[in-house]
PDB file of N, CA, C and O in Angstrom:
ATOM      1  N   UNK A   1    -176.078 -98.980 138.886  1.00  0.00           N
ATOM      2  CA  UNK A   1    -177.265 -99.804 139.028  1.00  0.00           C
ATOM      3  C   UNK A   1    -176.889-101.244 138.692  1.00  0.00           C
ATOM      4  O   UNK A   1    -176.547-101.463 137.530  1.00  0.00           O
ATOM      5  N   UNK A   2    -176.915-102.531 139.804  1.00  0.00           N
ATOM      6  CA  UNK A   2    -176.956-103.752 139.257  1.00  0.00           C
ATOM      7  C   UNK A   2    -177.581-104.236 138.087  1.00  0.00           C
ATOM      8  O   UNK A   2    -178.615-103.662 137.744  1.00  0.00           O
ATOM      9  N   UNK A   3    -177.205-105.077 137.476  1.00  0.00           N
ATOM     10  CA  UNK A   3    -177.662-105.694 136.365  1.00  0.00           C
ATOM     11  C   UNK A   3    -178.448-106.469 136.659  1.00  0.00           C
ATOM     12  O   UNK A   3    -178.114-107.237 137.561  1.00  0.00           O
ATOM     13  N   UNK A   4    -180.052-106.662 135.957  1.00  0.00           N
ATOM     14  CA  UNK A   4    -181.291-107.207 136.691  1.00  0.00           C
ATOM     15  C   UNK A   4    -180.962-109.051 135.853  1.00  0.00           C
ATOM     16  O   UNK A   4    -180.675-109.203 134.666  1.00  0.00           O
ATOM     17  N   UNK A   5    -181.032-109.558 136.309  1.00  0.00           N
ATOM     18  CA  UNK A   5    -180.798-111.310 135.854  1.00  0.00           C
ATOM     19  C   UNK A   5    -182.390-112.090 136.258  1.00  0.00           C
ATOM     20  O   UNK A   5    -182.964-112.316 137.324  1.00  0.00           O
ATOM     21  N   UNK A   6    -182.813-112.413 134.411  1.00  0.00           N
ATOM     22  CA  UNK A   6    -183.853-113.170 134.784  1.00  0.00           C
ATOM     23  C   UNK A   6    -183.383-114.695 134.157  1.00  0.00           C
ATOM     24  O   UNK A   6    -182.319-115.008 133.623  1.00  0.00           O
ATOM     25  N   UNK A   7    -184.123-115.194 134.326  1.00  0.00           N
ATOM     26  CA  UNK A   7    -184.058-117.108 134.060  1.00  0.00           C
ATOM     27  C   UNK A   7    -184.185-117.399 132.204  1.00  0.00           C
ATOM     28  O   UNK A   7    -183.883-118.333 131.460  1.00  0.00           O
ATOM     29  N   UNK A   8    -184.690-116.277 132.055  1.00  0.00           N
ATOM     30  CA  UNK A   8    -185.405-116.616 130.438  1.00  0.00           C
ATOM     31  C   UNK A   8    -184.133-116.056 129.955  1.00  0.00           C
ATOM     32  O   UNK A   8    -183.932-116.889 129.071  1.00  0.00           O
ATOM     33  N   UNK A   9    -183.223-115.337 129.889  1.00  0.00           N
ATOM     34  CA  UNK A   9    -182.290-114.926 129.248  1.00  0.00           C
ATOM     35  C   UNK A   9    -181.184-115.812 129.472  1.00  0.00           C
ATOM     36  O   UNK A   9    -180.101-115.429 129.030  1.00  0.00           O
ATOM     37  N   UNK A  10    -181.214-116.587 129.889  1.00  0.00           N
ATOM     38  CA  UNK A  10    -179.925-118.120 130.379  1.00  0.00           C
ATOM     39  C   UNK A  10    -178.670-117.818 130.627  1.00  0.00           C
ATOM     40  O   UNK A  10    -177.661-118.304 130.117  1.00  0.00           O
ATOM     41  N   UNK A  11    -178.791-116.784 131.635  1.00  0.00           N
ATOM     42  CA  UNK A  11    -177.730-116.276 132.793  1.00  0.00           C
ATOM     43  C   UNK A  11    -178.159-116.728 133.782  1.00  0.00           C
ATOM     44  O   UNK A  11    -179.311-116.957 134.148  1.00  0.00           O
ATOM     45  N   UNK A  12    -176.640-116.944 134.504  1.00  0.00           N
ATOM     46  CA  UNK A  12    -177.008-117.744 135.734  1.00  0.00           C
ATOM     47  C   UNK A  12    -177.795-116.552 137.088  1.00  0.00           C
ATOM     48  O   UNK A  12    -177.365-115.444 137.408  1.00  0.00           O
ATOM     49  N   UNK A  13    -178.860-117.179 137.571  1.00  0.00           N
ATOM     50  CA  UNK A  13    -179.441-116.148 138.402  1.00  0.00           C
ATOM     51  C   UNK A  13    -178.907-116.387 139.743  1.00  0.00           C
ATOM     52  O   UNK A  13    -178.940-115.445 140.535  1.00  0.00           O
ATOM     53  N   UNK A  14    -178.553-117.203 140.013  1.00  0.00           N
ATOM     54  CA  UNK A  14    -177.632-117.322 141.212  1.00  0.00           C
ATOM     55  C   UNK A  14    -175.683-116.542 141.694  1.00  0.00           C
ATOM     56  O   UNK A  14    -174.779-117.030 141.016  1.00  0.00           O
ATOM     57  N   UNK A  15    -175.454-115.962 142.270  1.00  0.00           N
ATOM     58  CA  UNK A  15    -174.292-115.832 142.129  1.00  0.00           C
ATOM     59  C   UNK A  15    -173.420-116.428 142.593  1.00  0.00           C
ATOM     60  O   UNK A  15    -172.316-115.896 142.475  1.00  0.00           O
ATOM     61  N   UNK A  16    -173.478-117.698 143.281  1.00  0.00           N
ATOM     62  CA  UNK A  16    -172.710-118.464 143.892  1.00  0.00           C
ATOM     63  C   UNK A  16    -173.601-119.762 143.844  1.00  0.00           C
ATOM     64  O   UNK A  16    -174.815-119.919 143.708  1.00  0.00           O
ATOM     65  N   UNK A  17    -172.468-120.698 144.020  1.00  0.00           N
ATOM     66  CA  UNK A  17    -172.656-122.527 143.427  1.00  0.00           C
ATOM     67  C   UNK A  17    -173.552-122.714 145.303  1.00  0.00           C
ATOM     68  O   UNK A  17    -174.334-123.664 145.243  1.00  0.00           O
ATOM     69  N   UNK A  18    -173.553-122.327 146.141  1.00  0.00           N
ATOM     70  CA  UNK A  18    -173.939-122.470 147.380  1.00  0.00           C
ATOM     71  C   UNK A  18    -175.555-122.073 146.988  1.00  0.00           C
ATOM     72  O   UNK A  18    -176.276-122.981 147.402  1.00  0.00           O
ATOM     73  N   UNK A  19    -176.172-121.235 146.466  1.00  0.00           N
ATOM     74  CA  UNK A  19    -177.427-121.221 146.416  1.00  0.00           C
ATOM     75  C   UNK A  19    -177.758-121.267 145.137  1.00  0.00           C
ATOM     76  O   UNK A  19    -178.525-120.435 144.653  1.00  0.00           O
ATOM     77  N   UNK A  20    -177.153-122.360 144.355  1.00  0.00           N
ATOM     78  CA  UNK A  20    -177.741-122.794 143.330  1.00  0.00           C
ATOM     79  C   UNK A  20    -178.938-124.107 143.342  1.00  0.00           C
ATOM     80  O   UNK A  20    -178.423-125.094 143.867  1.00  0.00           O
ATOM     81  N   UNK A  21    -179.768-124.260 143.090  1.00  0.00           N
ATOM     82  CA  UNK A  21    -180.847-125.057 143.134  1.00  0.00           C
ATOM     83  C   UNK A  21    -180.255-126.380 142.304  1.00  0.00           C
ATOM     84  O   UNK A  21    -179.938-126.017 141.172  1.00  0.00           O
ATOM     85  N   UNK A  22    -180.006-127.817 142.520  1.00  0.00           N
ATOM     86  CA  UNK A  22    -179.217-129.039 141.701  1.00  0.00           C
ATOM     87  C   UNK A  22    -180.512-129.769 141.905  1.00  0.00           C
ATOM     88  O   UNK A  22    -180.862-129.749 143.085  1.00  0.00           O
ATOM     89  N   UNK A  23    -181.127-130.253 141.295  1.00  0.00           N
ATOM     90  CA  UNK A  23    -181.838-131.306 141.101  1.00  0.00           C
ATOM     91  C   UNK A  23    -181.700-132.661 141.626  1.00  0.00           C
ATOM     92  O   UNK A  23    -180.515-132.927 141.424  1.00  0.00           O
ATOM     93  N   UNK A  24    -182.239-133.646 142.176  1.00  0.00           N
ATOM     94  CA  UNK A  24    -182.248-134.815 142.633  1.00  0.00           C
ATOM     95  C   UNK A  24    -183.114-135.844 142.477  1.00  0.00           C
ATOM     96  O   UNK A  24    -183.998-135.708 141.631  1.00  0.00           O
ATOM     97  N   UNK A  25    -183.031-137.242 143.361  1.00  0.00           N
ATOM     98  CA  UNK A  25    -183.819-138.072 142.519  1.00  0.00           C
ATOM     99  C   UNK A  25    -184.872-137.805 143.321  1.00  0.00           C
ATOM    100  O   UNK A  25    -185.652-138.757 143.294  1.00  0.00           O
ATOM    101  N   UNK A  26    -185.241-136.928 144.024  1.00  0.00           N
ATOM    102  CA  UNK A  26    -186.859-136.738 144.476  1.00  0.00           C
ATOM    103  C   UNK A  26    -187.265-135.513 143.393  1.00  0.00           C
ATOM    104  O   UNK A  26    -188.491-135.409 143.388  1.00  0.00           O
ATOM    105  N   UNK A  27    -186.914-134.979 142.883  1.00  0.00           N
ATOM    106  CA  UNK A  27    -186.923-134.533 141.604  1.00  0.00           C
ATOM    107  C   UNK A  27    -187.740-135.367 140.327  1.00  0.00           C
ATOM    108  O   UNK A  27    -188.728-135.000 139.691  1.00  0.00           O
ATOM    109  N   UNK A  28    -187.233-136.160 140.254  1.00  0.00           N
ATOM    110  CA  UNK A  28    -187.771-137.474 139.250  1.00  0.00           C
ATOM    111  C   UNK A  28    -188.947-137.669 138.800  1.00  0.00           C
ATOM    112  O   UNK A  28    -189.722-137.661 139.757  1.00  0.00           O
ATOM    113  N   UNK A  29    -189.536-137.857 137.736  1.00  0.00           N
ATOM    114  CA  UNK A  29    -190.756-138.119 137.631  1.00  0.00           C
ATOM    115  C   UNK A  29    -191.001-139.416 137.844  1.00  0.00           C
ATOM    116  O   UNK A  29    -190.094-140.236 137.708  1.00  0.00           O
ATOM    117  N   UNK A  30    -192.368-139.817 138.239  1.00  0.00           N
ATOM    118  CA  UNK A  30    -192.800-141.265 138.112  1.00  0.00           C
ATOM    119  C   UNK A  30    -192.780-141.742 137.009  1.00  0.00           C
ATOM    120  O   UNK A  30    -193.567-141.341 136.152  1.00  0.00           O
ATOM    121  N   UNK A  31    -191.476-143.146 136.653  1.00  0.00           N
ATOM    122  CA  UNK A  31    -191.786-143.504 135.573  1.00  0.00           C
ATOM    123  C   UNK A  31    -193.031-144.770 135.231  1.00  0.00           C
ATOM    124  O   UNK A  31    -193.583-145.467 136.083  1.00  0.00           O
ATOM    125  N   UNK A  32    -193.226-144.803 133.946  1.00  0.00           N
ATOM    126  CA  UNK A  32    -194.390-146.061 133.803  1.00  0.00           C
ATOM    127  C   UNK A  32    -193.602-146.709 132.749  1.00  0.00           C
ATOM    128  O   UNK A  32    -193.126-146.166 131.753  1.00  0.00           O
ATOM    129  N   UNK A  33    -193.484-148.607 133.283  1.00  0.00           N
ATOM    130  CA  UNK A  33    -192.933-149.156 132.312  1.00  0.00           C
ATOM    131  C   UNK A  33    -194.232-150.277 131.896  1.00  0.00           C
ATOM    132  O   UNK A  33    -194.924-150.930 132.676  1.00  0.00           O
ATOM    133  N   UNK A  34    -194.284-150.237 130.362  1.00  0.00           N
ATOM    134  CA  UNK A  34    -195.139-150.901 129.740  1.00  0.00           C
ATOM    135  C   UNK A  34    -194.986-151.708 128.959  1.00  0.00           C
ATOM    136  O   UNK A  34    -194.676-151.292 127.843  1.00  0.00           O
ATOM    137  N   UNK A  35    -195.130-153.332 129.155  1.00  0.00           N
ATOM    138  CA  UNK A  35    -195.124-154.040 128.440  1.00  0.00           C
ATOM    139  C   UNK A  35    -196.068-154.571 127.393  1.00  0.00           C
ATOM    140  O   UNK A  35    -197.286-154.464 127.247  1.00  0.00           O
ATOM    141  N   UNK A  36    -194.872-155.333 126.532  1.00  0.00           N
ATOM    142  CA  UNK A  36    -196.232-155.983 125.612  1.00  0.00           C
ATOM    143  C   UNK A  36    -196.102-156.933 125.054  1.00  0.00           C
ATOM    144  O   UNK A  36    -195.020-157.332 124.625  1.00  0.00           O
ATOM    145  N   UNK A  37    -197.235-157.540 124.928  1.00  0.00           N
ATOM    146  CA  UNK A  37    -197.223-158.837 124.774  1.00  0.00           C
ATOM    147  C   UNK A  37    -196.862-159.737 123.559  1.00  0.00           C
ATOM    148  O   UNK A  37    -197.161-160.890 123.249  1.00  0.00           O
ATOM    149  N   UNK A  38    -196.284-158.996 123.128  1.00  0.00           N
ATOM    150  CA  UNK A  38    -195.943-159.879 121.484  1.00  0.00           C
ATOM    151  C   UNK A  38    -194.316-159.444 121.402  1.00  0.00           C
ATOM    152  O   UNK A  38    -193.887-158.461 120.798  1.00  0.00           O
ATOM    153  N   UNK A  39    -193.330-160.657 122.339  1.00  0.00           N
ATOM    154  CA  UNK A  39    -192.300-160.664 122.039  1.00  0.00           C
ATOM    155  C   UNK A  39    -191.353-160.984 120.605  1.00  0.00           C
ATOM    156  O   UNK A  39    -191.650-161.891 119.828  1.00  0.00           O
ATOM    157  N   UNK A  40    -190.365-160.219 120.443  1.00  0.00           N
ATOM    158  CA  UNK A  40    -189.473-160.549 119.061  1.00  0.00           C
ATOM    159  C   UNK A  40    -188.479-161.113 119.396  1.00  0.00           C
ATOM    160  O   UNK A  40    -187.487-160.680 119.982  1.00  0.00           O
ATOM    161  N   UNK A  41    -188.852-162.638 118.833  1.00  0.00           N
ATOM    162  CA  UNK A  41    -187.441-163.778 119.083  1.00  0.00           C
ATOM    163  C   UNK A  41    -186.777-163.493 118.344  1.00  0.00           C
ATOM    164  O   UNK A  41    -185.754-164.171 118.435  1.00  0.00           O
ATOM    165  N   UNK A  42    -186.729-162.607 117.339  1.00  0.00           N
ATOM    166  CA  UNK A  42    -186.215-162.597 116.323  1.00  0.00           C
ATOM    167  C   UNK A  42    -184.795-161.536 116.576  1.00  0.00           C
ATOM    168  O   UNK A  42    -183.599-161.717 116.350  1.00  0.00           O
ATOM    169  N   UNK A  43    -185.443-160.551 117.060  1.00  0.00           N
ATOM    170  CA  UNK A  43    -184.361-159.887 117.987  1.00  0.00           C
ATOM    171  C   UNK A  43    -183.033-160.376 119.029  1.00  0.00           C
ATOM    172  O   UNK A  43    -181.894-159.911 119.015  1.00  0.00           O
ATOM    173  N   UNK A  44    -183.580-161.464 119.922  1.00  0.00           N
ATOM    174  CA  UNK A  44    -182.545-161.825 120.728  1.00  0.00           C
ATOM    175  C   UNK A  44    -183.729-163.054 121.408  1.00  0.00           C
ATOM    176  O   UNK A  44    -184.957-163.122 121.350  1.00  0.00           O
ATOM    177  N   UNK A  45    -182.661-163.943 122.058  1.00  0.00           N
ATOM    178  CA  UNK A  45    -182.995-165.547 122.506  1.00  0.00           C
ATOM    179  C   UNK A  45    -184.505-164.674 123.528  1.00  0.00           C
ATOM    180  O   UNK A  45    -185.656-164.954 123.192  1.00  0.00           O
ATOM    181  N   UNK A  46    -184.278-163.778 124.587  1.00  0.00           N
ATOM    182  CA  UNK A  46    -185.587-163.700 125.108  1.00  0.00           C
ATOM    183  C   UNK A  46    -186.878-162.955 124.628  1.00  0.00           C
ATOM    184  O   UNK A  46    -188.001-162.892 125.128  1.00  0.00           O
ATOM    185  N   UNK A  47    -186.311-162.374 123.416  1.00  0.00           N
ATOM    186  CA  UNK A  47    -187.752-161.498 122.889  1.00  0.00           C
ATOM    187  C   UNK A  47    -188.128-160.152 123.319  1.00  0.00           C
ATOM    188  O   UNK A  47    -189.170-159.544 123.070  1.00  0.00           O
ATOM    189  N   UNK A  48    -187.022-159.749 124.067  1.00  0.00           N
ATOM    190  CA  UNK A  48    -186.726-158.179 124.365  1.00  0.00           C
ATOM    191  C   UNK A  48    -186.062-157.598 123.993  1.00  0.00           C
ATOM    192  O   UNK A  48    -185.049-157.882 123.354  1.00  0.00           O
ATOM    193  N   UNK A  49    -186.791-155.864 124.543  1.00  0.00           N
ATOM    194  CA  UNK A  49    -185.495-155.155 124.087  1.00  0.00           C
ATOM    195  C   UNK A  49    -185.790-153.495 125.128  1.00  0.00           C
ATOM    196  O   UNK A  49    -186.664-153.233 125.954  1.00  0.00           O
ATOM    197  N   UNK A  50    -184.856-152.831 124.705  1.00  0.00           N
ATOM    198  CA  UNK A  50    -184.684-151.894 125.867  1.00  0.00           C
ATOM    199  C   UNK A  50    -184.569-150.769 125.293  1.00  0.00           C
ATOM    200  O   UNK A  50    -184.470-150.593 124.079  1.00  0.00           O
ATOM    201  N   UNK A  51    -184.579-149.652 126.443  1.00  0.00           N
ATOM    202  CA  UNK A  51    -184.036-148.417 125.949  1.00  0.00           C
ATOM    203  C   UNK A  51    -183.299-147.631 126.490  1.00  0.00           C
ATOM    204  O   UNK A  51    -182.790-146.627 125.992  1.00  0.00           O
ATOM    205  N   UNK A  52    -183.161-148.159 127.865  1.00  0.00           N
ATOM    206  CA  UNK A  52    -181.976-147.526 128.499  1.00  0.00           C
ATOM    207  C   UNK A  52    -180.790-146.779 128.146  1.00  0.00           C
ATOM    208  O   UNK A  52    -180.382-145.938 128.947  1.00  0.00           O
ATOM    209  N   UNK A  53    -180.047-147.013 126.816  1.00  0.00           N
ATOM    210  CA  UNK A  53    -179.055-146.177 126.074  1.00  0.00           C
ATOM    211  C   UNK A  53    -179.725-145.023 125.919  1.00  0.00           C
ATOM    212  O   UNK A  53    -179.033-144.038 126.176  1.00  0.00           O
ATOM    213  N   UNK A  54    -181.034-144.757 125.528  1.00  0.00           N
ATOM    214  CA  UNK A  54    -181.378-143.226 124.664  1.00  0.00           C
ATOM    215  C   UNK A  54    -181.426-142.300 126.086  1.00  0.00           C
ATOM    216  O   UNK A  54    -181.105-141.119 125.952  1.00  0.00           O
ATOM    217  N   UNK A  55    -181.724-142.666 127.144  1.00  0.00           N
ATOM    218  CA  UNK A  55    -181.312-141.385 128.247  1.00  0.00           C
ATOM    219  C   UNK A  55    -180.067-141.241 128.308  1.00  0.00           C
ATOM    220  O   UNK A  55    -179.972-140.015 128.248  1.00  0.00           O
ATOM    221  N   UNK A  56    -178.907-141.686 128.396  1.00  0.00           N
ATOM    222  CA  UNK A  56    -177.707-141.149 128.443  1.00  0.00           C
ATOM    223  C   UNK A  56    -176.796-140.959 127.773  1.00  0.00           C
ATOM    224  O   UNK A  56    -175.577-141.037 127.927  1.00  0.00           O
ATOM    225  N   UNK A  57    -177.721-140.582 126.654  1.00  0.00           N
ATOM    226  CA  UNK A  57    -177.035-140.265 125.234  1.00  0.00           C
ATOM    227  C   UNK A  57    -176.464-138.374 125.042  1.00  0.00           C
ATOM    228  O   UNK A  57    -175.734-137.818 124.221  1.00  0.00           O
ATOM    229  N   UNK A  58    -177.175-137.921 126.150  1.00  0.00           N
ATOM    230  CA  UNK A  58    -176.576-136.357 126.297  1.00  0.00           C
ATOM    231  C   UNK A  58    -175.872-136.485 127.220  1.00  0.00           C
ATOM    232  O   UNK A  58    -175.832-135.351 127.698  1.00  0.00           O
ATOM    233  N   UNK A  59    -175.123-137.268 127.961  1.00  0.00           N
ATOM    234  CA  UNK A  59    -173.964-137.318 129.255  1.00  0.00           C
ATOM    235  C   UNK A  59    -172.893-136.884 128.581  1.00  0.00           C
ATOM    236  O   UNK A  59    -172.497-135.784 128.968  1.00  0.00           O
ATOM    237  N   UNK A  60    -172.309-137.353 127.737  1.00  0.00           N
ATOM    238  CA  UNK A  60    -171.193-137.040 127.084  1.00  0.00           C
ATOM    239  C   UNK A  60    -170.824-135.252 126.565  1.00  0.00           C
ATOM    240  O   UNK A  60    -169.864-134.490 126.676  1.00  0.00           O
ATOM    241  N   UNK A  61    -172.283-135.188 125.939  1.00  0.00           N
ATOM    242  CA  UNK A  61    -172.261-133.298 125.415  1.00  0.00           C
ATOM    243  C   UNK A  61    -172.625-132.589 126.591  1.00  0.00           C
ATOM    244  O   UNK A  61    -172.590-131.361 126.516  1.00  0.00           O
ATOM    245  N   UNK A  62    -173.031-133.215 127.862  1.00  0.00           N
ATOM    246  CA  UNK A  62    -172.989-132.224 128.957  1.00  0.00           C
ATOM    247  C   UNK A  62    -171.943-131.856 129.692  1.00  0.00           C
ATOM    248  O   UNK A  62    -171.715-130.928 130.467  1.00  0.00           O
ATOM    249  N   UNK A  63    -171.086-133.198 129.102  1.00  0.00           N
ATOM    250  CA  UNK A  63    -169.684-133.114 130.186  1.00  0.00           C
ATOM    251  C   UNK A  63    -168.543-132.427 129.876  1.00  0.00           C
ATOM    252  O   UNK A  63    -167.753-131.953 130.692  1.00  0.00           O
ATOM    253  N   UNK A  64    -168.445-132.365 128.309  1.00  0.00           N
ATOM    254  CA  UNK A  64    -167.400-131.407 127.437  1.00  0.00           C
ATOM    255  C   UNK A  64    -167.985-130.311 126.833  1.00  0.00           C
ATOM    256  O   UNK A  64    -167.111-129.653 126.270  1.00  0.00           O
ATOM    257  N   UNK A  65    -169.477-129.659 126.660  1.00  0.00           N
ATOM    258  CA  UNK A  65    -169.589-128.804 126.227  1.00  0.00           C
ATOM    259  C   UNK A  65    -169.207-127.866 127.348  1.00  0.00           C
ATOM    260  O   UNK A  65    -168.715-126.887 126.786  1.00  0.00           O
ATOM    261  N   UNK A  66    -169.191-127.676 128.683  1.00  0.00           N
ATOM    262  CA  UNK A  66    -168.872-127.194 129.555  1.00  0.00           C
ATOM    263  C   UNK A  66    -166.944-126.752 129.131  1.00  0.00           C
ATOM    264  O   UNK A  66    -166.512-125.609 128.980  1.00  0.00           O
ATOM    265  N   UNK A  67    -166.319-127.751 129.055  1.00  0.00           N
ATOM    266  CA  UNK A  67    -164.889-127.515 128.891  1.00  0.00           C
ATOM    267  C   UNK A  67    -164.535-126.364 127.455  1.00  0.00           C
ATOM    268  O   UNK A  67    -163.779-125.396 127.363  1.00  0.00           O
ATOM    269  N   UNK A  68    -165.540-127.065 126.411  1.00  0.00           N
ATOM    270  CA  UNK A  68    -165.512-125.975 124.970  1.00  0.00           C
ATOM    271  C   UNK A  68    -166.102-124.422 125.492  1.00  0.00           C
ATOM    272  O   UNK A  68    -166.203-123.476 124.709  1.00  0.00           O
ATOM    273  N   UNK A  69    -166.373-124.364 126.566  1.00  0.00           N
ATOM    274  CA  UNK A  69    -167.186-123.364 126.552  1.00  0.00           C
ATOM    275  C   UNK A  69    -166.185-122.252 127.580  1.00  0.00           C
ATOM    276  O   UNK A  69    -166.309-121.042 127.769  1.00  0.00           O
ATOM    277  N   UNK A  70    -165.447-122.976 127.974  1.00  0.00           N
ATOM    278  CA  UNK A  70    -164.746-122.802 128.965  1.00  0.00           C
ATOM    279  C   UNK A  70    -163.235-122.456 128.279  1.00  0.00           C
ATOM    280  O   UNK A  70    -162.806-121.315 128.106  1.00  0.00           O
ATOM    281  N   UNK A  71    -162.829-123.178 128.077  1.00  0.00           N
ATOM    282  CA  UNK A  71    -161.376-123.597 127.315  1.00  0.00           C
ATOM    283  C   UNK A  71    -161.586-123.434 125.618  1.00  0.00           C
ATOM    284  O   UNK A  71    -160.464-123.563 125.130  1.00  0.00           O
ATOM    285  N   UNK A  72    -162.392-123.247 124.754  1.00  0.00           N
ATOM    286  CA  UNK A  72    -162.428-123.108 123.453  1.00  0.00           C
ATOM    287  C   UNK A  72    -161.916-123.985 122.823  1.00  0.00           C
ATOM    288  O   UNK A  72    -161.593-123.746 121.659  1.00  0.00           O
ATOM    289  N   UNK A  73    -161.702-125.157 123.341  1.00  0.00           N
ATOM    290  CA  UNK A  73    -161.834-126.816 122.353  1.00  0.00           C
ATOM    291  C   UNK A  73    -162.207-127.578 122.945  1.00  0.00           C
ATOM    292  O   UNK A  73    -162.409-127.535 124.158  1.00  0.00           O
ATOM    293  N   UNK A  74    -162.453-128.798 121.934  1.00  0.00           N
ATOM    294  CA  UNK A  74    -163.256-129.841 121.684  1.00  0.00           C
ATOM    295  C   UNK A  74    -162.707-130.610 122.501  1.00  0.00           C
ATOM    296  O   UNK A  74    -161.476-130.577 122.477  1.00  0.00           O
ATOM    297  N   UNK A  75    -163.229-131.368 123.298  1.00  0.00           N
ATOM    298  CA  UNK A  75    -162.510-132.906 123.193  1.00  0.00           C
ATOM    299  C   UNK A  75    -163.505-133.870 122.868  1.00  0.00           C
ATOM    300  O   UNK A  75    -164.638-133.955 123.341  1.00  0.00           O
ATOM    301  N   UNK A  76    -162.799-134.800 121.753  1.00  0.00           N
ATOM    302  CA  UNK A  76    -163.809-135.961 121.276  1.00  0.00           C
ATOM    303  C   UNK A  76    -163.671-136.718 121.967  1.00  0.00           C
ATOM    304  O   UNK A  76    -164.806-137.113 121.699  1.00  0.00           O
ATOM    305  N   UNK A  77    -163.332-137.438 122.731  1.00  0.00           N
ATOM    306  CA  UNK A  77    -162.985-138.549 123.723  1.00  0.00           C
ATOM    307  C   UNK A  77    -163.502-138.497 124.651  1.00  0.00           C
ATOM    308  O   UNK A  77    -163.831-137.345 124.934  1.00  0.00           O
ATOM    309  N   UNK A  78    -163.960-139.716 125.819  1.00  0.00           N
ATOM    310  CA  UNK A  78    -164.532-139.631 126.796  1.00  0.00           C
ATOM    311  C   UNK A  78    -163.066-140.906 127.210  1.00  0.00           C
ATOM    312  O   UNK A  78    -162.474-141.679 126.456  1.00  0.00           O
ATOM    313  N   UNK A  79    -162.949-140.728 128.235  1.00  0.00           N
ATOM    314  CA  UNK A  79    -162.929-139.949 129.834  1.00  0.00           C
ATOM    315  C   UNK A  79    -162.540-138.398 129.271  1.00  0.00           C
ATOM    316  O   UNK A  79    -161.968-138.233 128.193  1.00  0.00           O
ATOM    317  N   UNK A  80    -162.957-137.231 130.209  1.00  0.00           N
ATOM    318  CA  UNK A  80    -162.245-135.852 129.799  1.00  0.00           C
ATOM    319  C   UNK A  80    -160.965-136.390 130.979  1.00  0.00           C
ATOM    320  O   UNK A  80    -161.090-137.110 131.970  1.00  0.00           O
ATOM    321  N   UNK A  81    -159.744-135.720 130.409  1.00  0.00           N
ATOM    322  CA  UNK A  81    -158.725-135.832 131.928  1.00  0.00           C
ATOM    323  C   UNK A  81    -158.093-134.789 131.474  1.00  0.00           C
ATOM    324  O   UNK A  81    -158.106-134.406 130.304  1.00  0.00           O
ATOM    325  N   UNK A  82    -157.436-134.221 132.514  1.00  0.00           N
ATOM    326  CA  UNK A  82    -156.816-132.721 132.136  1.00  0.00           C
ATOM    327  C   UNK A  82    -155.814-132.867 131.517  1.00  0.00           C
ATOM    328  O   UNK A  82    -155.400-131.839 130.980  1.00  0.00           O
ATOM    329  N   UNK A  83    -155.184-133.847 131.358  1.00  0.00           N
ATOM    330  CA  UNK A  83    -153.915-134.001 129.870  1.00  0.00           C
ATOM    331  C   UNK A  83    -154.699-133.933 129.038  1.00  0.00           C
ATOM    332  O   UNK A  83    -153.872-133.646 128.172  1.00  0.00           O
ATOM    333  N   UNK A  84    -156.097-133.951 128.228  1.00  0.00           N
ATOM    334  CA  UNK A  84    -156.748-133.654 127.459  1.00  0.00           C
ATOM    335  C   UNK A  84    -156.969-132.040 127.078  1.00  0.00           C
ATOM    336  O   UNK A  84    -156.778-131.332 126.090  1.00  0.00           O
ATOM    337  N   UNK A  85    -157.315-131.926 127.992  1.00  0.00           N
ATOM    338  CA  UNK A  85    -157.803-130.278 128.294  1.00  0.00           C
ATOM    339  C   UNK A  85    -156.519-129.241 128.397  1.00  0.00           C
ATOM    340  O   UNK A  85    -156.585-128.080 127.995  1.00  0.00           O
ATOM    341  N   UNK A  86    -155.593-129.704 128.868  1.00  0.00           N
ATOM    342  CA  UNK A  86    -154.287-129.259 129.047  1.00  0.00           C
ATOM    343  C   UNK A  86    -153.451-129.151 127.133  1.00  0.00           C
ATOM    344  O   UNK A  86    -152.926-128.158 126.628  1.00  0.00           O
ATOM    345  N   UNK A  87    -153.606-130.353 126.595  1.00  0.00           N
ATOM    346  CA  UNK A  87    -153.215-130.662 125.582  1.00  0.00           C
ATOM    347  C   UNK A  87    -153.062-129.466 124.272  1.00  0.00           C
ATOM    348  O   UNK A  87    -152.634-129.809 123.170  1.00  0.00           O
TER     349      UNK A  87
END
C-alpha cells in the first residue's frame, strides 16, 4: 500500500520538481506604503528611514539550511560555493 502524503505533516506532496507549485510575483500581496509626517533629521540629512533589510533577513537561512540538511554542516559564510560544501 502507498504511503498516503498530506501537506500538514511537511513531506513533500509532490513527487517530482516538475509538478511542484513555486510561487511568483503574481503571488504577492498588495503592498501599502505609509508615510508620515514627522520626519527624523536626527537620523540622517533627509529624515528617513527604511525597512527593506528586515525582508531579506531569512535569504541566507534558506539558502544553507537546505545544504545542513542535506550534507550535515554548517556553512557560516555567504556566497555558499561548493569548495565550501566540498570542504
Amino acid at each position: 500500500m502507498p504511503r498516503r502524503r498530506y501537506p500538514s505533516w511537511g513531506a513533500p506532496v509532490t513527487r517530482n520538481l516538475a509538478d511542484y507549485l513555486v510561487p511568483v510575483n503574481a503571488d504577492q500581496p498588495d503592498i501599502t506604503v505609509e508615510f508620515t509626517d514627522h520626519p527624523n533629521l536626527q537620523f540622517n540629512s533627509l529624515g528617513v528611514r527604511d525597512v527593506g533589510e528586515i525582508g531579506i533577513t531569512a535569504i541566507g537561512a534558506a539558502i544553507v539550511n537546505p545544504v545542513y540538511h542535506d550534507k550535515g554542516m554548517r556553512v557560516r559564510a555567504l556566497p555558499v560555493t561548493k569548495n565550501k560544501i566540498l570542504a
